[in-house]
C-alpha positions in Angstrom: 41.1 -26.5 1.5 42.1 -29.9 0.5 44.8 -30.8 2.8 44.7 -33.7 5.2 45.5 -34.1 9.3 46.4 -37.2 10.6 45.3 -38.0 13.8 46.6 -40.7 15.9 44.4 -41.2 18.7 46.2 -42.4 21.7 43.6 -42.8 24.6 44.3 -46.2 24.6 47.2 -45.8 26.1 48.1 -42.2 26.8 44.5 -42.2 28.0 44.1 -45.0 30.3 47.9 -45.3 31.6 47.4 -43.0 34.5 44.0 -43.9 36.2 44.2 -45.2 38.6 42.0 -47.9 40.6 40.3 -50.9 39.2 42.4 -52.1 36.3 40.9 -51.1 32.8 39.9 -54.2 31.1 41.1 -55.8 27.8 37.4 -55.8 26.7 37.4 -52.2 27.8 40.3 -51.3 25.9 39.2 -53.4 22.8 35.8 -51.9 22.8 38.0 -48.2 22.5 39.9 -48.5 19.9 36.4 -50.7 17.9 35.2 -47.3 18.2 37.8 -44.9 17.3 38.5 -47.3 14.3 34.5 -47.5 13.4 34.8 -43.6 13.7 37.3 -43.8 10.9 40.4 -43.7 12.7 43.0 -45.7 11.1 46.1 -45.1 13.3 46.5 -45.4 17.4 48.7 -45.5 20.4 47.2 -49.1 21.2 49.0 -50.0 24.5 52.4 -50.1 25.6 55.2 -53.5 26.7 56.4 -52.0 30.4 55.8 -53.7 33.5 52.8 -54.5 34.6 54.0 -53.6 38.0 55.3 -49.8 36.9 52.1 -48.9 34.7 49.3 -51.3 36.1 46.9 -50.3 33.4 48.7 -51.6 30.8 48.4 -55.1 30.9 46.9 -57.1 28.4 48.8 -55.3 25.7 49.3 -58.3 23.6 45.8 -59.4 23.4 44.7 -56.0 22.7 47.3 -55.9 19.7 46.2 -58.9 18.4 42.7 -57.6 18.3 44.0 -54.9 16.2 45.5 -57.2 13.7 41.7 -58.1 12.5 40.7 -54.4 11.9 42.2 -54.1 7.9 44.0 -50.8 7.7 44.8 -49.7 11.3 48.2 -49.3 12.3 49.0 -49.6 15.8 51.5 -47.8 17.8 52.9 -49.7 21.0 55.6 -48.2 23.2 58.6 -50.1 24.3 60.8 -48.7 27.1 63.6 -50.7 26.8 65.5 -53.7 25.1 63.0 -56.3 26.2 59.4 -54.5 25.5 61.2 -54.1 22.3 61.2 -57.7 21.3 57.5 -58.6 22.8 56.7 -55.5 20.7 58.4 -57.5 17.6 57.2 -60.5 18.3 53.7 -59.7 18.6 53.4 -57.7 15.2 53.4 -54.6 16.4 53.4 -51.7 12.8 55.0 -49.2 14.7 57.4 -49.3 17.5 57.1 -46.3 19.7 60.6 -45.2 21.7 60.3 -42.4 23.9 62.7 -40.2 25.9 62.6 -36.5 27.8 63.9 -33.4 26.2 65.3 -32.4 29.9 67.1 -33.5 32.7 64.5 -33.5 35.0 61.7 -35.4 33.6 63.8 -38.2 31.9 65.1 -39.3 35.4 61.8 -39.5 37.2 60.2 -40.8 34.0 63.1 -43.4 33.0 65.1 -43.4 36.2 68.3 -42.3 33.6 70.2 -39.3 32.3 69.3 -38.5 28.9 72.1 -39.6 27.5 71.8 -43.2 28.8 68.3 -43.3 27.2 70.1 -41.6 24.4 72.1 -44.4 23.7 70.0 -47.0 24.7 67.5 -45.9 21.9 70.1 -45.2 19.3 70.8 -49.0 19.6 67.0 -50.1 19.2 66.3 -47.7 16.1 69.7 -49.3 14.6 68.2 -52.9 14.9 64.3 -52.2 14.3 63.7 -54.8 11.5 63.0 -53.3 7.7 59.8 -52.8 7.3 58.7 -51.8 11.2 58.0 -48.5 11.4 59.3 -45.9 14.3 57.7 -42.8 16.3 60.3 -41.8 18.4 58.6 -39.3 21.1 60.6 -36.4 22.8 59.2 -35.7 25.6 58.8 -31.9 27.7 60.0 -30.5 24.6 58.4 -26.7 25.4 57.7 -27.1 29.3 59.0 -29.3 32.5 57.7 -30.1 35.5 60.8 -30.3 37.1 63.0 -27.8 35.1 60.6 -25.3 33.9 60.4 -23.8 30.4 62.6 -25.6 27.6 65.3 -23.4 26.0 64.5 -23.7 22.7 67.8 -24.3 21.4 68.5 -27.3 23.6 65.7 -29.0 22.7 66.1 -28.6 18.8 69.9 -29.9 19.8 68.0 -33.1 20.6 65.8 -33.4 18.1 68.7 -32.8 15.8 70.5 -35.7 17.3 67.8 -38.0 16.6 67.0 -36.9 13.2 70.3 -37.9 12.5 69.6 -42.1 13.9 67.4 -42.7 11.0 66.3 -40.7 7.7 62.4 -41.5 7.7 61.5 -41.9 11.3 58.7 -39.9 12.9 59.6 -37.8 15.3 57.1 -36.4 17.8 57.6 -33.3 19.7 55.7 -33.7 22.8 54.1 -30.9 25.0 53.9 -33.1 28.2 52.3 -30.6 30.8 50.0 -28.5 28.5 52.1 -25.8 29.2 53.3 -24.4 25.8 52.4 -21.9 24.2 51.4 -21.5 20.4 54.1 -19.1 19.7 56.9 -21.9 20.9 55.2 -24.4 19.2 55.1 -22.4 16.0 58.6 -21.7 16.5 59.8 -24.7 17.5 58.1 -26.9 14.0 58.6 -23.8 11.8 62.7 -24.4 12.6 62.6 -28.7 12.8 60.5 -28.2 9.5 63.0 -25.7 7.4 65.9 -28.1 8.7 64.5 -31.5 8.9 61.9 -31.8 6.8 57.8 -32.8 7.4 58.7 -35.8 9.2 57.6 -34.4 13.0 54.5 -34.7 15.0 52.7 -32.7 17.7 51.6 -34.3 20.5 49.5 -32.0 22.9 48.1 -31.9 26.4 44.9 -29.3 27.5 46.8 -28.7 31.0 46.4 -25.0 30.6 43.4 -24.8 27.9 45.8 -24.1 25.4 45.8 -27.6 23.5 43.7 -26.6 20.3 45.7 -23.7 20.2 48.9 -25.4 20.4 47.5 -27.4 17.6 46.8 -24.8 15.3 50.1 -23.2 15.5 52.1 -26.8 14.8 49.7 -27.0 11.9 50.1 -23.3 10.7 53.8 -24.2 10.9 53.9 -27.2 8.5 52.8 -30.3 10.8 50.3 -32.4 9.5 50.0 -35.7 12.2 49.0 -34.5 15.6 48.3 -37.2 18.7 45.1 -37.1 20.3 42.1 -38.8 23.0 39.0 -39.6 22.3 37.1 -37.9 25.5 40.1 -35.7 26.2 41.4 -38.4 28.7 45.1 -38.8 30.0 48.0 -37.5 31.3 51.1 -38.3 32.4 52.0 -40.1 35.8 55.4 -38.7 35.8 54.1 -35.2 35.2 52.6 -33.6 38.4 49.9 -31.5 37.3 49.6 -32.3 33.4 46.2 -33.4 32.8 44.1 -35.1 29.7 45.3 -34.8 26.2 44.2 -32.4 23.8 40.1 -34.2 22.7 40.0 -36.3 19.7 36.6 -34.4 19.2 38.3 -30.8 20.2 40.8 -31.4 17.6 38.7 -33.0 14.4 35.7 -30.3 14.6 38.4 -27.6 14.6 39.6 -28.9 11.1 36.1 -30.0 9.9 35.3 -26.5 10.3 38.4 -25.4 8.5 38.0 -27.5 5.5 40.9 -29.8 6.4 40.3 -33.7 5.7 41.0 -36.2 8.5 38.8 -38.8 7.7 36.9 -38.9 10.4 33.0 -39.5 11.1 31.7 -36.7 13.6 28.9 -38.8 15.0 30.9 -42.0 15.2 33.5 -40.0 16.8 31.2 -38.6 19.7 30.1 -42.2 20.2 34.0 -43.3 20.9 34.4 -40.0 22.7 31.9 -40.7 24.9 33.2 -44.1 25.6 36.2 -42.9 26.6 35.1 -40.4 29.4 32.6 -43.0 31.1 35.5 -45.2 31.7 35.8 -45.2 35.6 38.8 -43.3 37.0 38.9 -41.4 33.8 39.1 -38.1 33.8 37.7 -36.4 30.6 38.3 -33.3 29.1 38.2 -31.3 26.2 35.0 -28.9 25.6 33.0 -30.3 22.2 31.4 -33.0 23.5 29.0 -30.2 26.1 28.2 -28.4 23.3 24.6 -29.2 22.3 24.7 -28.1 18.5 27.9 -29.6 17.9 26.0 -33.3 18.9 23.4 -32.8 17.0 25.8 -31.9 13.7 25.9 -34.3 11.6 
């Protein structure tokens, strides 16, 4: 099989957003993403322009997006909540702008503090005035499962994602399984139908809550998807998600498409050296299942 994944490894911010603790240092950070990018990774969720005071962990992002500008080929993912994190996102160089939002009622206010359809509009306005040449992920949060509101209706998320396909024709659009609670049958539904209508513009982004990340994987893949978000160490989760834990591994993910012939570009060893990395970091909580398994270590 010669087709290729894309993985965008978001520990450095998806990862390290929710421990709590002693602040995660810029060194820290910079010394993550070195790795992942050494490993052979060439795009990540680098950091994110909120308050310092309403996600602690994420200061620094600026200096940690400037060290990024030295490694030659990595394009870096920040998030920007709102207007202003938009601008410092801008005017630090950021390659991709990252605008997120919730698929449901429930987790958009206690994520965002807003109805959807405030963030809605809000976002509309930022993808209308992102500057030519900056690209946009635009994450839909809880698009399978809530931790407020329970299982998605399918049809009302694919009613958002339809409205935001409609904001710009090449964005990326990432559906999001927040709490690790899909399954692979809604997830193979759910791309199988935003692929037929929309095209191969969408991403999975996946969570091992329930075990069922890989899984979850395989069916977005199966259905047409071909960039999927991932953590080094299986680190993560989302503060505004009671219960959701790390993100689906970096490792989990890449040996499951080594082994199936699909290209991502990747360097197993290197990879296991980031991974590790990634779950020493203190108030970490790692995940994922490759990095116990002694013959997988000693592939090369």
């Amino acid at each position: 099989m010669s087709e290729t994944a894309i993985i965008s490894e978001v520990a450095p911010r998806d990862g390290i957003q929710s421990i709590t603790g002693a602040p995660v240092t810029t060194e820290a950070k910079i010394a993550l993403i070195r790795a992942c990018y050494d490993a052979g990774i060439r795009r990540m969720e680098v950091g994110s322009f909120v308050s310092p005071k309403a996600i602690p962990q994420m200061a620094g992002t600026e200096a940690v997006l400037a060290a990024c500008k030295t490694m030659p080929g990595l394009e870096s993912t920040v998030l920007v909540p709102n207007r202003r994190g938009f601008e410092t996102a801008i005017a630090n160089g950021a390659d991709r702008l990252g605008f997120f939002m919730s698929a449901t009622a429930g987790h958009n206010k206690a994520n965002l503090n807003r109805t959807r359809e405030e963030s809605f509009a809000e976002l509309a306005k930022l993808v209308q005035d992102t500057p030519k040449g900056t690209l946009i992920r635009f994450n839909l949060s809880c698009v399978f499962h809530c931790p407020f509101d329970g299982v998605v209706p399918e049809a009302e998320a694919l009613d958002w994602v339809e409205r935001i396909v409609a904001l710009d024709p090449d964005m990326e659009i990432a559906l999001a399984d927040t709490t690790g609670n899909a399954s692979p049958d809604q997830v193979g539904r759910v791309f199988r139908h935003a692929i037929r209508a929309w095209g191969k513009r969408f991403a999975f982004h996946g969570h091992d809550t329930y075990g069922m990340g890989v899984a979850n994987v395989m069916a977005a893949w199966e259905a047409g998807c071909r960039v999927f978000d991932s953590a080094a160490g299986g680190i993560g989760g989302c503060p505004f998600a009671p219960g959701a834990t790390g993100n689906v591994a970096t490792e989990d993910v890449v040996w499951m498409f080594r082994r199936m012939g699909v290209k991502t570009g990747v360097e197993w060893n290197r990879l296991l050296v980031a991974a590790d990395m990634a779950a020493a970091i203190p108030g970490a909580v790692p995940g994922g299942r490759m990095r116990a398994v002694p013959a997988a270590r000693q592939a090369a």
